[in-house]
N, CA, C and O atoms as CSV, one atom per row, in Angstrom:
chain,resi,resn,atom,element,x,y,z
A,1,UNK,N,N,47.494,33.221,-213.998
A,1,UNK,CA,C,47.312,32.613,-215.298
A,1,UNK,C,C,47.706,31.143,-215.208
A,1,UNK,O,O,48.840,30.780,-214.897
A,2,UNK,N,N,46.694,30.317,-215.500
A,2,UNK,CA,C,47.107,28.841,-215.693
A,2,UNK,C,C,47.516,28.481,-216.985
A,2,UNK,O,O,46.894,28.656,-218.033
A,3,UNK,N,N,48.929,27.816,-216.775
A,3,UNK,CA,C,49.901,27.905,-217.818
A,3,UNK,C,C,49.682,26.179,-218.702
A,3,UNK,O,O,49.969,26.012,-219.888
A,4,UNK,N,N,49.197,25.218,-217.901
A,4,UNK,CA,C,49.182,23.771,-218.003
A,4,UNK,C,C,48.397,23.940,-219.905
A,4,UNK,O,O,49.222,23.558,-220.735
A,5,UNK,N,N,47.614,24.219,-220.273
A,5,UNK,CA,C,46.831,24.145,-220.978
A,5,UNK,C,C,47.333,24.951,-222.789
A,5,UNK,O,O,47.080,24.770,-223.980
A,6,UNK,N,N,48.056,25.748,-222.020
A,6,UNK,CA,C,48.485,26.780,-223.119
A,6,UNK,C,C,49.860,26.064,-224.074
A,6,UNK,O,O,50.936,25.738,-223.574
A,7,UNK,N,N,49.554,25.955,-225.294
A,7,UNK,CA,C,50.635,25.668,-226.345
A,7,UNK,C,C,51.650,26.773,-226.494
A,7,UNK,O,O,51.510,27.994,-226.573
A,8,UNK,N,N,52.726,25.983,-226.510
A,8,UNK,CA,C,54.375,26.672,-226.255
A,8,UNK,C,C,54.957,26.597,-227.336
A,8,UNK,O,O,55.176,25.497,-227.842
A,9,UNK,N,N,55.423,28.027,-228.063
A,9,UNK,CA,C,56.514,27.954,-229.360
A,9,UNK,C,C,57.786,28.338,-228.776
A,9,UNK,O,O,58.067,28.813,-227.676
A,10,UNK,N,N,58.362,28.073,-229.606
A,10,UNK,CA,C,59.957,28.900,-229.370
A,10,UNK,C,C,60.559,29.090,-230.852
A,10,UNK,O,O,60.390,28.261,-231.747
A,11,UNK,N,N,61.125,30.027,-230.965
A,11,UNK,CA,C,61.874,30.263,-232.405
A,11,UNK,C,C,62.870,29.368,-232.834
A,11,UNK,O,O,63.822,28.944,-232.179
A,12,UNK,N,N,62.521,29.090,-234.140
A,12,UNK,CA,C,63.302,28.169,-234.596
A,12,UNK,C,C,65.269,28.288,-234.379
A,12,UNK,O,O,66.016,27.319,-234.518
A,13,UNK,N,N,65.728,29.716,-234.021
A,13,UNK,CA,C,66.706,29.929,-233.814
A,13,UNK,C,C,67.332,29.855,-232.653
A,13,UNK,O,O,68.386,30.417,-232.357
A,14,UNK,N,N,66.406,28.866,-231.711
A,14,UNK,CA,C,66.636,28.744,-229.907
A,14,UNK,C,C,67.618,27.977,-229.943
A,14,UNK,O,O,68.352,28.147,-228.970
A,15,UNK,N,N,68.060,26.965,-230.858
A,15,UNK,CA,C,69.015,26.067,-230.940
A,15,UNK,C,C,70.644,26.579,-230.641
A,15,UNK,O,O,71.621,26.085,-231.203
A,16,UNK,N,N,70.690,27.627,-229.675
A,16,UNK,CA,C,71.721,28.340,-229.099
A,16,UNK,C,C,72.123,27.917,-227.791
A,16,UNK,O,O,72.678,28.868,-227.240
A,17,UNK,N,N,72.075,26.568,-226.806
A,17,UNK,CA,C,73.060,26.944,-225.819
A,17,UNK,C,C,71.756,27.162,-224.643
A,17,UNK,O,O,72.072,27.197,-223.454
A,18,UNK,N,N,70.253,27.307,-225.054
A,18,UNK,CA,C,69.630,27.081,-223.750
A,18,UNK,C,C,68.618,28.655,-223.343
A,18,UNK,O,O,67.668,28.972,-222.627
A,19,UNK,N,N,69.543,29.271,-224.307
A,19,UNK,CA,C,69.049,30.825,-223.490
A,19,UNK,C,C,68.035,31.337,-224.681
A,19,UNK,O,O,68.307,31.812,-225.784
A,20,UNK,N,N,66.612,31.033,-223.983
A,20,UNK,CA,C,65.569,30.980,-224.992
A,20,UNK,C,C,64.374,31.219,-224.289
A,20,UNK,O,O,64.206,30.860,-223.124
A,21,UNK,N,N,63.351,31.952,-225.123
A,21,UNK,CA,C,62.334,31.936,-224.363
A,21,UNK,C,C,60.915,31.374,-225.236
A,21,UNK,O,O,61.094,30.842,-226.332
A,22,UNK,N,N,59.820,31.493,-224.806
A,22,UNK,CA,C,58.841,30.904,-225.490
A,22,UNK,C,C,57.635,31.675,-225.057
A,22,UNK,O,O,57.417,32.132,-223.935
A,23,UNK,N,N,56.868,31.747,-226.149
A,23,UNK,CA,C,55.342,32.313,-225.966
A,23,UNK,C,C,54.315,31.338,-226.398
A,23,UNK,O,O,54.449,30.159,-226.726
A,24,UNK,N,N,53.150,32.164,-226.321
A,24,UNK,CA,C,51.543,31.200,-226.756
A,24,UNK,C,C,50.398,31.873,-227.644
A,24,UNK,O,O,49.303,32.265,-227.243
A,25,UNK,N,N,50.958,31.919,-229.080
A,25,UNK,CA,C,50.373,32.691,-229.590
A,25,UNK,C,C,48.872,33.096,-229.392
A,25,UNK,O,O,48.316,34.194,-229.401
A,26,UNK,N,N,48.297,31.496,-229.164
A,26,UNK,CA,C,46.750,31.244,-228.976
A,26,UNK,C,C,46.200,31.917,-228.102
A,26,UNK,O,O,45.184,32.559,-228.368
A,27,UNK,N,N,46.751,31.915,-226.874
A,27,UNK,CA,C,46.129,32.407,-225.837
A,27,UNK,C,C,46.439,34.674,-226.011
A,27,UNK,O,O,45.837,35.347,-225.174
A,28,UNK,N,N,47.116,35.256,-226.823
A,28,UNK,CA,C,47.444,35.994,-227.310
A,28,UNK,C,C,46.505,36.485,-228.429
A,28,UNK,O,O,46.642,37.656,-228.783
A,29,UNK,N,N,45.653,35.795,-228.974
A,29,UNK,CA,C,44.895,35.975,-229.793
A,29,UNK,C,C,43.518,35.847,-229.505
A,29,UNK,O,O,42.757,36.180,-230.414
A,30,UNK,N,N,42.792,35.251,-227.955
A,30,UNK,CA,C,42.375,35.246,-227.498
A,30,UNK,C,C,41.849,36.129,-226.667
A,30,UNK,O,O,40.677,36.507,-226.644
A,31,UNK,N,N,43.502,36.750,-225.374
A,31,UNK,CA,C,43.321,37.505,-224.640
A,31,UNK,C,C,43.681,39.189,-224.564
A,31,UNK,O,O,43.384,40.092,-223.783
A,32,UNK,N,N,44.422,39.095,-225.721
A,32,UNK,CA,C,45.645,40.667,-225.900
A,32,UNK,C,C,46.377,40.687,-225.242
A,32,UNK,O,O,46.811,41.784,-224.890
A,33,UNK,N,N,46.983,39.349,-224.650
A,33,UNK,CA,C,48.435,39.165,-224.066
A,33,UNK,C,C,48.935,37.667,-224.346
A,33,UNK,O,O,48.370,36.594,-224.558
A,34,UNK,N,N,50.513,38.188,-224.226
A,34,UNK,CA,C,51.087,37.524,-224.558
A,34,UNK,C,C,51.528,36.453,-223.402
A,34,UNK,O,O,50.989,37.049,-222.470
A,35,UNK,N,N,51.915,35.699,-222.998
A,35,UNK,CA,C,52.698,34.536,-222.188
A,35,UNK,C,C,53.807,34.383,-222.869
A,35,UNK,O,O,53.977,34.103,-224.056
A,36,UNK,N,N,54.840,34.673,-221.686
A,36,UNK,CA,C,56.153,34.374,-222.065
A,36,UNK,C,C,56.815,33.721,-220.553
A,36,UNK,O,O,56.666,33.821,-219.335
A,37,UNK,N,N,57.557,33.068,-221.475
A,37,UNK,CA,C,58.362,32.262,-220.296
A,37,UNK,C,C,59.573,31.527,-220.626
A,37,UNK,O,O,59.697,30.883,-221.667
A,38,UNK,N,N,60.623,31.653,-219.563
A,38,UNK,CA,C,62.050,30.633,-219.753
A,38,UNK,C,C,61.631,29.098,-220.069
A,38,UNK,O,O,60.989,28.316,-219.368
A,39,UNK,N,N,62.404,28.863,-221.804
A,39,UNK,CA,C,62.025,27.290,-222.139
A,39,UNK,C,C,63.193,26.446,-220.973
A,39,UNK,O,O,63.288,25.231,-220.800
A,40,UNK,N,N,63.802,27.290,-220.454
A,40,UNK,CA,C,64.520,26.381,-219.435
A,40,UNK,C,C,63.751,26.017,-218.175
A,40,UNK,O,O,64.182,25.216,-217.346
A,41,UNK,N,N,62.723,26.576,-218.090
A,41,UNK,CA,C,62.038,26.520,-216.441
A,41,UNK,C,C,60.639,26.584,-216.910
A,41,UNK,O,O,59.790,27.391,-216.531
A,42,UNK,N,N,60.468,25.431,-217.970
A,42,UNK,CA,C,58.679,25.499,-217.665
A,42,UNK,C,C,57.887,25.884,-216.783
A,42,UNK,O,O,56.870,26.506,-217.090
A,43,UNK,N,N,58.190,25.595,-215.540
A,43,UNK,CA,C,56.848,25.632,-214.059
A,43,UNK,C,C,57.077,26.752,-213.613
A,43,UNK,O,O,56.280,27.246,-212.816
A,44,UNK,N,N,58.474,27.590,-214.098
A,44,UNK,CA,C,58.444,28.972,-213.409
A,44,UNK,C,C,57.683,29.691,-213.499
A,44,UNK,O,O,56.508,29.357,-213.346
A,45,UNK,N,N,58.083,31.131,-213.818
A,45,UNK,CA,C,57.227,32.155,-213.814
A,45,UNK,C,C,57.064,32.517,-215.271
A,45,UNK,O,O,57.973,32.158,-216.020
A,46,UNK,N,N,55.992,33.208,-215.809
A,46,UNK,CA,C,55.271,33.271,-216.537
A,46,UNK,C,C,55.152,35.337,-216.790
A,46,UNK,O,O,55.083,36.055,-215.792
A,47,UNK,N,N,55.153,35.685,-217.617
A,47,UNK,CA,C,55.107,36.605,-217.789
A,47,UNK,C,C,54.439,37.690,-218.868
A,47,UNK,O,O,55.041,38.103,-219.859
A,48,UNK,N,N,52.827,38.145,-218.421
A,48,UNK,CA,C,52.163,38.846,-219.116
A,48,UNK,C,C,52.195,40.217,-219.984
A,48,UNK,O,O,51.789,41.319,-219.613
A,49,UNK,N,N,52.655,39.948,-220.969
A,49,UNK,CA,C,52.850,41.270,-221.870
A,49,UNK,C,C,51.917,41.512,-222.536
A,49,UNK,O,O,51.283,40.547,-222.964
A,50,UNK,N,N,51.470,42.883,-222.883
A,50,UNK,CA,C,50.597,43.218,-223.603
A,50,UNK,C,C,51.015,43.451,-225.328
A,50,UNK,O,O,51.748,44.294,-225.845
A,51,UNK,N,N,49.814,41.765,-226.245
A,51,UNK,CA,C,49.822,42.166,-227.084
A,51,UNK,C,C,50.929,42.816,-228.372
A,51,UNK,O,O,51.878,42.390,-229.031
A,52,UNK,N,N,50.228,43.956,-228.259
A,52,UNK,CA,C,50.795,45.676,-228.992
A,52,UNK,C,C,52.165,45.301,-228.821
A,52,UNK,O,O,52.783,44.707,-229.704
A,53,UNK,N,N,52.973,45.822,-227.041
A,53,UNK,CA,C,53.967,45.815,-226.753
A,53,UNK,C,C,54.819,44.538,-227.222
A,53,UNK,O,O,55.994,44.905,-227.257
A,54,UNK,N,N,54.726,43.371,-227.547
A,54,UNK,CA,C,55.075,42.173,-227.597
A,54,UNK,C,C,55.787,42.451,-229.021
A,54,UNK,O,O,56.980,42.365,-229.310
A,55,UNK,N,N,54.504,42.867,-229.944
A,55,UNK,CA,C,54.608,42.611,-231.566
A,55,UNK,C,C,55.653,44.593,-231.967
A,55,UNK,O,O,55.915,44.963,-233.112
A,56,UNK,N,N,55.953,45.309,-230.855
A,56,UNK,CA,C,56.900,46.566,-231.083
A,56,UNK,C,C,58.283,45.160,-230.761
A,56,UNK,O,O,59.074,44.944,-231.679
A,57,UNK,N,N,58.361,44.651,-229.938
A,57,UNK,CA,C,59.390,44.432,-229.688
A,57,UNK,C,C,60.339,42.963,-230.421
A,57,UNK,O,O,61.475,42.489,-230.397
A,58,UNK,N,N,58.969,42.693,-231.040
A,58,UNK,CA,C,59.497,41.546,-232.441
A,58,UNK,C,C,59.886,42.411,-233.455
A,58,UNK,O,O,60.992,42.284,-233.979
A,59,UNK,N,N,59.315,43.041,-233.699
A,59,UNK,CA,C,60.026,44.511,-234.612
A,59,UNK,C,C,61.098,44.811,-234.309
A,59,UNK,O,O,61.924,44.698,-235.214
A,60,UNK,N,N,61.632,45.341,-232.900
A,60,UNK,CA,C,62.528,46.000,-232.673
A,60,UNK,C,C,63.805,45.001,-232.904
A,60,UNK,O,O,64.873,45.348,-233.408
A,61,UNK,N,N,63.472,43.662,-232.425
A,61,UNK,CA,C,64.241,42.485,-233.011
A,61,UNK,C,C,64.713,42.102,-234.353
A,61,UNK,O,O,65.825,41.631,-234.590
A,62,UNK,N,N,63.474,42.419,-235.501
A,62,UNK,CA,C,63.818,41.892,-236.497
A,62,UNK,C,C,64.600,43.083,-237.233
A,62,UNK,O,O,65.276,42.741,-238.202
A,63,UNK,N,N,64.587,44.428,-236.891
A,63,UNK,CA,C,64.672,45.596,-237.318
A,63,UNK,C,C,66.503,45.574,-237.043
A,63,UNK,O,O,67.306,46.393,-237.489
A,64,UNK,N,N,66.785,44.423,-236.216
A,64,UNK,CA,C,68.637,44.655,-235.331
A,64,UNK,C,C,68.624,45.921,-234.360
A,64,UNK,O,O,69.760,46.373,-234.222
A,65,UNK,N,N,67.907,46.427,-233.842
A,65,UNK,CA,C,67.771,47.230,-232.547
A,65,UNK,C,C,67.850,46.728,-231.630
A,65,UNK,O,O,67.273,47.483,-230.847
A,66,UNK,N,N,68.257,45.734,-230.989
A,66,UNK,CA,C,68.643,44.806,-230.144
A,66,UNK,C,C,70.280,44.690,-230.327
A,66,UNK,O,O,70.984,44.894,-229.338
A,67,UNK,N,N,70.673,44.475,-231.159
A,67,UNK,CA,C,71.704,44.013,-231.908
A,67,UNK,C,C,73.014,44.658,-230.568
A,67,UNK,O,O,73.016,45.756,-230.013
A,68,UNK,N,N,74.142,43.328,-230.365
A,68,UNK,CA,C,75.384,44.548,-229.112
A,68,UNK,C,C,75.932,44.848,-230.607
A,68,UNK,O,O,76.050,44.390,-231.744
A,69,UNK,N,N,76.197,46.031,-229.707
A,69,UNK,CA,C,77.684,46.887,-230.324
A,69,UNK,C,C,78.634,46.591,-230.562
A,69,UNK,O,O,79.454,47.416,-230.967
């Protein structure tokens, strides 16, 4: 996946200290996957999620199922 081209969000709540990640909605709406990647390491690696799975696990986020103990 060529990453150069693709527009990068990050949640407005990244303002934590670095440990953040970022997706591309566009190309997600395009392809039925998602791009995700460390906003600390642009050129790194890149990581294809499907879609579906992406938008369970913004759920599972907003839901506090993530949440430590």
């Amino acid at each position: 996946m060529t990453t150069d081209s693709l527009r990068w969000y990050k949640s407005s709540y990244s303002d934590n200290g670095g440990t953040c990640v970022e997706w591309s909605p566009g190309h997600a709406a395009a392809t039925g996957t998602v791009p995700v990647r460390d906003s600390k390491d642009p050129s790194g690696p890149v990581l294809a999620v499907p879609a579906a799975a992406f938008a369970s696990f913004v759920t599972g986020v907003k839901a506090g199922t993530f949440d430590a103990a």
